[in-house]
N, C-alpha and C positions, 0 to 999 in steps of 0.2 A: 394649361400644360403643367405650370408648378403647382398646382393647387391636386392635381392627379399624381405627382412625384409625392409632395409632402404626404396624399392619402397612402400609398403604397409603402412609404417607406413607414408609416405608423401601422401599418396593419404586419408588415415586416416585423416591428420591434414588439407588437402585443404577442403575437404569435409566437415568438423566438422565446418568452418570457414564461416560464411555465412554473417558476419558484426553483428550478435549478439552477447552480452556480455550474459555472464550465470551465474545468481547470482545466488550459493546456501546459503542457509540460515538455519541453525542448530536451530530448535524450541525445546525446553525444555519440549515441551507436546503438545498433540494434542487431542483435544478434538472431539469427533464425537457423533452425536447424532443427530436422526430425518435428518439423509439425510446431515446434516451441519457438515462443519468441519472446523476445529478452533485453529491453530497453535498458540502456546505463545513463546514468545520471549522478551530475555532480549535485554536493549538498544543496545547492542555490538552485540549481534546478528541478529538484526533489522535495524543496521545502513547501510550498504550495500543497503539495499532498497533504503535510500535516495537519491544516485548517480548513480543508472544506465544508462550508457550509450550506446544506443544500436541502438537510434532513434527514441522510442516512446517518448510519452508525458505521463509523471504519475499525476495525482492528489492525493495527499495521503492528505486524512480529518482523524483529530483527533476527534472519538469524543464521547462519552458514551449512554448507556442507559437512564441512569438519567438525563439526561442534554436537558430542551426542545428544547433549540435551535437549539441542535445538529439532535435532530428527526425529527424538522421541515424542515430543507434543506437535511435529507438522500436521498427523493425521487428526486430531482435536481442531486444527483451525480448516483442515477441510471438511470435516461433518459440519463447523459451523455454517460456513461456506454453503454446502448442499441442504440445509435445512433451513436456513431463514432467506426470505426471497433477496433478490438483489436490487429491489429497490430502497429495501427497509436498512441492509445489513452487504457492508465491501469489505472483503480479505483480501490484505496486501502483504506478500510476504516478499521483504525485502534484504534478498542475499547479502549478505556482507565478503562473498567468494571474492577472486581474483581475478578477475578482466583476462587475464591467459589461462585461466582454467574452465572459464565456460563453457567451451564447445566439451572438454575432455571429461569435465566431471558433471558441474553444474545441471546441465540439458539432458544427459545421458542418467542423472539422478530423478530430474523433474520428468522425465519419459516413465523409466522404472516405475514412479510410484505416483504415475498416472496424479498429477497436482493440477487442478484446475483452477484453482484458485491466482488471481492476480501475480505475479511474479519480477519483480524490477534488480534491477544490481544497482546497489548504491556505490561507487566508485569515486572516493574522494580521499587522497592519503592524508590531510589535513583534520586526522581526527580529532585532534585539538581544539581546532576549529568548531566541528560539527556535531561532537557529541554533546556536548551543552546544551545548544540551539536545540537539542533535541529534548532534552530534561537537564534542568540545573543541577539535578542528584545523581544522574547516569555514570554510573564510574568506565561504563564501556563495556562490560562485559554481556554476553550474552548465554540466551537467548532474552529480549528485551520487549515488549508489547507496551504501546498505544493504543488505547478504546479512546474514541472519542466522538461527539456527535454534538455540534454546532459550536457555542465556547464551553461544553464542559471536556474533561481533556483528564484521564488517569492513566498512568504510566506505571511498569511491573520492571523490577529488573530481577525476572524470576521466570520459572518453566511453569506451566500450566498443566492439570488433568483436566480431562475435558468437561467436568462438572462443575470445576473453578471456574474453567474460562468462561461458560455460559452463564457462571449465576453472575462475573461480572460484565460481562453485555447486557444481561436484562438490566442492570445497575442503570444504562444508557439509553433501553430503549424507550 
């Protein structure tokens, strides 16, 4: 009988193994509405995002509602989004909005212009704290991009056209 446990539980873990890393990530709320859903998380719980190692390429853009700049390059990271598969290539765009603005703007934005791509609120007022941890150079402002794919890791604290942004993803892939 143990000798049938120990077989099961090894074909269990070969199986489970596939060279993917499995980031879970504990959200403090999750907003849904109109179809959109919208996990918040603080820096500590967000920070995992930044290092997966598994063999994709992430781009994770910071960047807000309110922020033209930020609106003006969203549609460049959803073409990247719809044109490199998802196993190769992950777009995370991660709000910097306000946790009482999400149902009103935020959702009603991300509906509008139809965003498929990945979508988190990062909700941490300690930006003190977390913009560093994010890049030692980061002054904060935005809109802000990470490409990174295993330990190599470039950081932009600049707006993208969409031929920039692509020629630095192939940088990565």
């Amino acid at each position: 009988m143990a000798r049938c446990i120990l077989y099961i539980g090894l074909i269990t873990l070969f199986l489970g193994c596939k060279g993917e890393q499995q980031v879970t990530l504990d959200a403090t709320e999750v907003f849904k509405s109109r179809g959109v859903e919208i996990p918040v998380y603080d820096f500590n719980s967000f920070k995992p995002l930044l290092s997966i190692d598994d063999g994709k390429t992430r781009i994770i853009n910071f960047w807000a509602t309110w922020c033209k700049p930020c609106i003006a390059e969203l549609p460049y990271f959803e073409l990247i989004n719809s044109r490199y598969p998802d196993d190769k290539v992950e777009v995370i765009l991660v709000s910097l909005d306000l946790p009482k603005q999400v149902e009103t703007k935020l959702i009603p934005f991300v509906k509008k212009q139809n965003i498929e791509s990945k979508i988190v609120l990062l909700d941490d007022p300690d930006a003190n704290y977390w913009i560093p941890k994010v890049d030692k150079n980061w002054s904060g402002s935005i809109p802000a991009t990470i490409i990174y794919k295993g330990g190599t890791s470039k950081f932009y604290e600049r707006s993208f056209t969409y031929n920039e942004l692509e020629k630095e993803l192939k940088k990565m892939l």
